[in-house]
N, C-alpha and C positions, 0 to 999 in steps of 0.2 A: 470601554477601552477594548481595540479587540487584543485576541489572543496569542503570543508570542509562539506556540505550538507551529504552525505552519512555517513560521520564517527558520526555525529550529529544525523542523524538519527537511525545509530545503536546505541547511545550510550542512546538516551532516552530508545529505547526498550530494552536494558537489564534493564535500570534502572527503568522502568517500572514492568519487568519481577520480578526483585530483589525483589520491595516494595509488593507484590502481588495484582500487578493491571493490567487492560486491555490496551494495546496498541493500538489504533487508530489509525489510517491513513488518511489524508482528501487528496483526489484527485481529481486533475483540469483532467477531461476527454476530451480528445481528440483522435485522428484515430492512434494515439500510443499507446494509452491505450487499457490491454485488461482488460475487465470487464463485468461483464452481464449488458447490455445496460440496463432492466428492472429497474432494481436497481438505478440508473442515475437521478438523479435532479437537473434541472437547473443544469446541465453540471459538475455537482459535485454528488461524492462517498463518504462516510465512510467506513471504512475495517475497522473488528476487526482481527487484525494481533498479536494475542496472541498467543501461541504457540498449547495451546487447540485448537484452533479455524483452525488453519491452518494445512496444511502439506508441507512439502519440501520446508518449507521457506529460501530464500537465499536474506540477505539485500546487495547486491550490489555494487557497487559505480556505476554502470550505469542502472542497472533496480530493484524494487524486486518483486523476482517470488515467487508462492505459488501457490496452490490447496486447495480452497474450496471448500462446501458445501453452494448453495443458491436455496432457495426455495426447499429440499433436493434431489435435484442434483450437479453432481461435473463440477467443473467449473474453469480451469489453469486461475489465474492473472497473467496479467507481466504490473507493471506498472515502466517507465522511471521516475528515480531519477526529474529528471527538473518538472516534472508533480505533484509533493508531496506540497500540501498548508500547511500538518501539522502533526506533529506525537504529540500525547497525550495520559494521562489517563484516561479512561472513567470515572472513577472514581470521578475526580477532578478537572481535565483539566487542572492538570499542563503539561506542554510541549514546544515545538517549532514551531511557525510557520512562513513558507518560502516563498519566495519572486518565481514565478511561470512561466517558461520560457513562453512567447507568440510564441517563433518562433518552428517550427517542420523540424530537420533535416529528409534527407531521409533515411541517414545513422540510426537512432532511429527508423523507419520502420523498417529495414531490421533485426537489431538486435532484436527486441522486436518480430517480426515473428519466426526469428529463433531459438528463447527461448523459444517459443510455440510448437515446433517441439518437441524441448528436453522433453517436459512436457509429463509426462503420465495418462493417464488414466486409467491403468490397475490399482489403487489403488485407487478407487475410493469409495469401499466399506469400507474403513479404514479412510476417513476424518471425521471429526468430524462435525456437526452441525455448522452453524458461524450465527452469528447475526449480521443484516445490518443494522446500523440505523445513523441519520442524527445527526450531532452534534447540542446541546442545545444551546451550545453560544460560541460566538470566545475564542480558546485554545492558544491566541496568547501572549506569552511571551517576545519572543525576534523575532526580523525579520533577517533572514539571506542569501546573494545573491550567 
């Protein structure tokens, strides 16, 4: 059966989107995830995955990709679904957060490589600005595996 996780996590982010609030992402980093390492504390990210903020956002059911802007340069995310601690609104902190795969297939290397391929940089002068900042206090609602 597959996993409920990605259709949850699309479904905050419209509903996010709907209310006119910012979409958060909190991500568990590891050698699957792509991310500017700079950015990275104690092994965890926030993405604002708003639609402003990003470009060629694609929410998945096995990775979401996107191209931002950090420290203003451009820079393709691909982070694997398993790897997502939480989607919320900056806002308020209402949202979801997820229960965090520890194990790393090889097969989630290879995909998350290859979706980096696909990513372009020719459009790098058309991202918008993104803001990275760490979440205030746990966005956790419901925990889901």
């Amino acid at each position: 059966m597959k996993s409920t996780k990605p259709y949850l996590i699309r479904a905050i982010h419209e509903w996010c989107s709907d209310q006119g609030f910012t979409p958060y992402l909190a991500v568990s980093v590891d050698v699957s995830t792509r991310v500017p390492r700079e950015f990275v504390k104690d092994g965890e990210i926030v993405l604002n995955i708003g639609l402003e903020a990003t470009q060629k956002l694609l929410l998945g059911n096995e990775d979401i990709t996107f191209q931002a802007r950090f420290g203003g340069r451009s820079f393709p995310v691909v982070v694997p679904i398993e790897r997502v601690a939480a989607i919320y609104a900056s806002e308020n902190g209402e949202g979801m957060a997820f229960e965090v795969s520890a194990k790393l297939s090889s097969e989630a290397v290879v995909e998350s490589t290859a979706l980096l391929e696909e990513v372009s940089q020719d459009d790098a002068d058309e991202i918008p600005a993104q803001k990275v900042e760490r979440a205030s206090g746990p966005p956790i609602l419901t925990r889901v595996k």
